[in-house]
Every structure is written in structure tokens, then in C-alpha cells.
C-alpha positions in Angstrom: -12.8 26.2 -1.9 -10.9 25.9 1.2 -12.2 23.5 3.7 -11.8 23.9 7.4 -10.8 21.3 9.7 -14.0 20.7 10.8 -15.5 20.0 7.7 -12.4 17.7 6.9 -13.2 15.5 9.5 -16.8 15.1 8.4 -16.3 14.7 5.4 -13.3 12.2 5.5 -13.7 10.3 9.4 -10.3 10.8 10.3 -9.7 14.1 12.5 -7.4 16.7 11.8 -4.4 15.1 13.5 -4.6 12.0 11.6 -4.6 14.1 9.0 -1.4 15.7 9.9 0.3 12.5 10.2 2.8 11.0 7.9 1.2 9.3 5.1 2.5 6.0 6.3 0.9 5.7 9.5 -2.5 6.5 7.8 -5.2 4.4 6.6 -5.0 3.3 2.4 -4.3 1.0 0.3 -1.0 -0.9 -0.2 -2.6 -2.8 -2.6 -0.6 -5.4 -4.4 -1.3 -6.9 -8.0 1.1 -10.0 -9.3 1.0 -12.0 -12.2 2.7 -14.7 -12.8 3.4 -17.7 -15.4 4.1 -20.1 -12.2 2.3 -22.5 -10.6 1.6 -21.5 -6.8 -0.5 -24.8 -5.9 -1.2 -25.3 -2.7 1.6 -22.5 -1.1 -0.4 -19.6 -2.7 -2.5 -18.3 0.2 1.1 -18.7 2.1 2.7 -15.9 -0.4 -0.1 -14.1 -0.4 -0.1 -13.3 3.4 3.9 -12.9 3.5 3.4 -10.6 0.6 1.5 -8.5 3.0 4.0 -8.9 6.2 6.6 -7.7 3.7 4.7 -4.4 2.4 3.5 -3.9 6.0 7.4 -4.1 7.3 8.4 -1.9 4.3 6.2 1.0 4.3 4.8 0.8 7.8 1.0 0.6 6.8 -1.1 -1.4 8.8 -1.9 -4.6 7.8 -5.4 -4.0 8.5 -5.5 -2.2 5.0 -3.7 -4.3 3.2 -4.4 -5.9 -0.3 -3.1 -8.6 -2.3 -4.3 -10.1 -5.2 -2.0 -13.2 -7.2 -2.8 -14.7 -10.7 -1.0 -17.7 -10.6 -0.6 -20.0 -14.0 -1.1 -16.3 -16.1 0.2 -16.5 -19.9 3.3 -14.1 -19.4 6.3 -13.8 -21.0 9.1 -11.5 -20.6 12.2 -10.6 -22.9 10.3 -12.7 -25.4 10.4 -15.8 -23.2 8.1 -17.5 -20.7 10.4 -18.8 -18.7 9.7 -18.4 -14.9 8.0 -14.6 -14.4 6.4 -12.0 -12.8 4.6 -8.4 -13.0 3.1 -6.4 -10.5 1.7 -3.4 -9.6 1.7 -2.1 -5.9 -0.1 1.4 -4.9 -0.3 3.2 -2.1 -1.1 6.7 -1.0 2.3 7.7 0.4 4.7 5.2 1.7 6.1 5.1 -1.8 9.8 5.8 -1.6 13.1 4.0 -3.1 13.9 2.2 0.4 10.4 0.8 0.7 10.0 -0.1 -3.1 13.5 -2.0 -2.9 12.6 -4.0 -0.2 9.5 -5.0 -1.5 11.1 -6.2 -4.3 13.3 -8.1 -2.8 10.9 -9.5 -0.6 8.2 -10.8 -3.3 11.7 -12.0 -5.4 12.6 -14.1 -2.4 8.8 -15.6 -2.1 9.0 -16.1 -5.6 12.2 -17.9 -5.9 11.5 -21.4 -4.4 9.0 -21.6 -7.9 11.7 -20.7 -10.7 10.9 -16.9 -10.8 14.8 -15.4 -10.8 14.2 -11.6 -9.4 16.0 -10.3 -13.0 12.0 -11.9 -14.6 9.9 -9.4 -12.0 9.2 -5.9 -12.4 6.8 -4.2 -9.6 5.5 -0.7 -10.5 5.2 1.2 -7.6 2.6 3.8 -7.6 1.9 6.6 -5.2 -1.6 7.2 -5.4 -3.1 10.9 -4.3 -5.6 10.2 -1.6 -9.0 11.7 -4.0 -8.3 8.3 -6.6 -8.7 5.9 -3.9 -12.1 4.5 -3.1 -12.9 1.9 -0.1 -16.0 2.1 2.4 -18.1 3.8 0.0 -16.4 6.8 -0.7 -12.8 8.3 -1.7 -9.8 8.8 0.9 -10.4 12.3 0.7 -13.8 12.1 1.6 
């Protein structure tokens, strides 16, 4: 069924120029997942928050809408070893492109340096998630 733009706004809030906007500028998740073998301590709440600076400079989401969740002192290994490591899983409806995924990389590699984790232990999946398989405020993105 096609849907007019009237009944896009009611049934999503945002009005049809929002919609028309670049996904970037829109509200959704980033929402960051990382696991890791180290031992955050007392800094943790400190990389949580310049996690989400970083993903907010990289994809241009506002902050507002930002998630991050860390598992600190996780049993991890990587390449058969648990040395110093980290996994995590970022997703975002749009704002998903090389550029952006590079430098959030390389941002959470440089938060996670200070505590052993050498950015050759880290993979981040980046997923771009389609706006119907994102849920917050009691119903989907797509309304």
C-alpha cells in the first residue's frame, strides 16, 4: 500500500521533510555494543561518553540519540589468546559508510589503548539498520 505524506507523518512524528533529509541528520540509533577482556575501573563512564562524542563527530547523529553500552572484565579471547581485546557492534539507520566506520574505529582504538587493547585485538561490526527494525518510544522508526 502506498502511504501519503500525511499519513507518514502520523504514523511516524516526524513530517515529511524530516523525512526527506539525509539519514544522518535524522533521529535513530547509533547504538554502540563493546566487550572487552579489560578492566575499565573507575575511567569507564569516561569512555563511555567519548565513545559517543566520537560516533556523534563521525556520522553526524545527534548525541541526543545516542547509545553505548560496555562490558568491561568480559571472558574474550581473540586469535586463540586473551590478551588485551575487544568486539563490538555499532548500528545505525544510515550514517553507515567507510569514512564514518574508519574513524570510529580509530576512535574507540585510541580510548582503548591506554588499557592494553592494541587496535589489531578490536573488531567493530558496523550495521546499517533499515528504519522498520528499530524500536524506541514505543513503536518502530518507521512508525
Amino acid at each position: 500500500s502506498t502511504l501519503t505524506l500525511t499519513n507518514l507523518k502520523m504514523s511516524s512524528g516526524f513530517s515529511p521533510c524530516e523525512l526527506n533529509s539525509h539519514p544522518s541528520a535524522l533521529p535513530g540509533d547509533p547504538s554502540l555494543i563493546l566487550v572487552t577482556n579489560v578492566d575499565l575501573g573507575d575511567k569507564k563512564l569516561e569512555v563511555m561518553k567519548a565513545c559517543s562524542k566520537a560516533i556523534q563527530k563521525a556520522t553526524g547523529k545527534p548525541e541526543a540519540y545516542i547509545a553505548v553500552a560496555i562490558t568491561d572484565n568480559a571472558d574474550v579471547i581473540f586469535g586463540g589468546s586473551d590478551d588485551p581485546t575487544a568486539l563490538g557492534n555499532l548500528y545505525s539507520i544510515g550514517a553507515i559508510t567507510m569514512e564514518s566506520n574508519g574513524e570510529i574505529h580509530a576512535s574507540v582504538s585510541d580510548l582503548l589503548k591506554p588499557f592494553g587493547v592494541d587496535t589489531s585485538r578490536m573488531y567493530i561490526n558496523f550495521f546499517d539498520m533499515p528504519r522498520a527494525n528499530v524500536g524506541w518510544n514505543g513503536k518502530t522508526f518507521a512508525g
